[in-house]
C-alpha positions in Angstrom: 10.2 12.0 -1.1 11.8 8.7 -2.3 9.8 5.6 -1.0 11.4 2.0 -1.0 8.8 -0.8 -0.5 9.6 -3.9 0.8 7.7 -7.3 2.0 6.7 -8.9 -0.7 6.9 -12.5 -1.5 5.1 -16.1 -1.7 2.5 -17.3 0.4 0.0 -19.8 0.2 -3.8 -19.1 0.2 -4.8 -17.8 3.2 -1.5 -16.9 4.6 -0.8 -13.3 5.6 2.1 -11.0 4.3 3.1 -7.4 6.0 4.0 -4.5 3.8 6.5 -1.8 4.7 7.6 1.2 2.7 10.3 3.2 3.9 10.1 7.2 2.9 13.1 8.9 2.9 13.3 12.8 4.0 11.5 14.7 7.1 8.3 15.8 6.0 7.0 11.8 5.8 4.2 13.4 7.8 2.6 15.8 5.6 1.8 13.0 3.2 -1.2 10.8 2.6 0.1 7.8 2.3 -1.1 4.7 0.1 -1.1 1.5 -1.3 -1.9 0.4 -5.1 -1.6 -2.8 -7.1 -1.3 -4.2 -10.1 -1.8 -7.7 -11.8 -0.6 -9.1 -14.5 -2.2 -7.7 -18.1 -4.8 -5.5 -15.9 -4.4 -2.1 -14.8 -3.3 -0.7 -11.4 -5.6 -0.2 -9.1 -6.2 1.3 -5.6 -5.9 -0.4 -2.5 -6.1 1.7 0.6 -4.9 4.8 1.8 -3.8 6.4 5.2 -4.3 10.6 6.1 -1.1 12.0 7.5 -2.0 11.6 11.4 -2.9 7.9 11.0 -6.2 8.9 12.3 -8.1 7.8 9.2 -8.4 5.3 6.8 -9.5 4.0 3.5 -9.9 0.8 1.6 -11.1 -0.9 -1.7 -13.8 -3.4 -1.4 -11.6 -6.0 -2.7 -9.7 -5.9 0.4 -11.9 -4.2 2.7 -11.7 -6.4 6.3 -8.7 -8.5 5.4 -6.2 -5.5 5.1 -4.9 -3.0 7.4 -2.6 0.0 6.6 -1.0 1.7 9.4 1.9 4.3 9.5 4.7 5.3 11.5 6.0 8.9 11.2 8.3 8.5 13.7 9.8 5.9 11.4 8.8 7.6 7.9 7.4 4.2 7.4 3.9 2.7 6.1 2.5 -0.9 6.4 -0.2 -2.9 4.9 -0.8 -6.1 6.5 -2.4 -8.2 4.6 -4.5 -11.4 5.5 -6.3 -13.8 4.3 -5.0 -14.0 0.9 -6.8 -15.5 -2.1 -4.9 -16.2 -5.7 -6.5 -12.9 -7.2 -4.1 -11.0 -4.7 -1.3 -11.7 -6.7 0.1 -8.3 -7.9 3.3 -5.9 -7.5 2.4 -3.7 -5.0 3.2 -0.3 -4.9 3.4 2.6 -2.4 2.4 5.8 -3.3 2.8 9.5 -1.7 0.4 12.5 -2.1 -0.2 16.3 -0.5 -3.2 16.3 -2.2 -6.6 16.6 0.0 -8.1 13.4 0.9 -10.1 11.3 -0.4 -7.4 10.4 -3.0 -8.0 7.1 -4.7 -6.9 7.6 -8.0 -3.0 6.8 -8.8 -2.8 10.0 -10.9 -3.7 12.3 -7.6 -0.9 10.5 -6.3 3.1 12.6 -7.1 5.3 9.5 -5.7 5.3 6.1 -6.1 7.7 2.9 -5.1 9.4 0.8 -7.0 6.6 -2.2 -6.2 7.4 -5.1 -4.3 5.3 -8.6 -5.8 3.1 -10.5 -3.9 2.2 -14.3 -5.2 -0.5 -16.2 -3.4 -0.3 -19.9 -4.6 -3.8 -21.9 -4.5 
């Protein structure tokens, strides 16, 4: 599967920003689907993830009640909506794809990745 992510950009503090990664091919649905990030000089690190129905959900604590991923399979598409943002959001954000059994949280469980789209939250 080849994923495209998109949305990315500046916003101030506060603000809100929607995410969408496209996924090319038909079997969109027998992915978990997920979101990671990474700042600048730290590592990359997980940021919520979304089981192939859409049923269920997961999220890091940094995040955790100011994000919301969703997914269309209809559209081979997944979205994080993000609100709320603070400074320590800023990061390239990447979308990553995975047949593994969930929970999956670490990027190495994960076989397909995005080519990140950056998110800058001004102060």
């Amino acid at each position: 599967v080849q994923l495209q992510a998109s949305g990315g950009g500046l916003v101030q503090a506060g603000g809100s920003l929607r995410l969408s990664c496209a996924a090319s091919g038909r079997t969109f649905s027998t992915y978990v689907m997920a979101w990671f990030r990474q700042a600048p000089g730290k590592e990359r690190e997980f940021v919520a993830y979304i089981t192939r129905s859409g049923i269920s959900s997961y999220y890091a604590d940094s995040v955790k009640g100011r994000a919301t991923i969703s997914r269309d399979n209809a559209k081979n598409t997944v979205y994080l909506q993000m609100n709320s943002l603070k400074p320590e959001d800023t990061a390239v954000y990447y979308c990553a794809a995975t047949r593994r059994l969930t929970p999956v949280f670490g990027d190495g469980e994960y076989d397909y990745w995005g080519q990140g789209t950056l998110v800058t939250v001004s102060s």
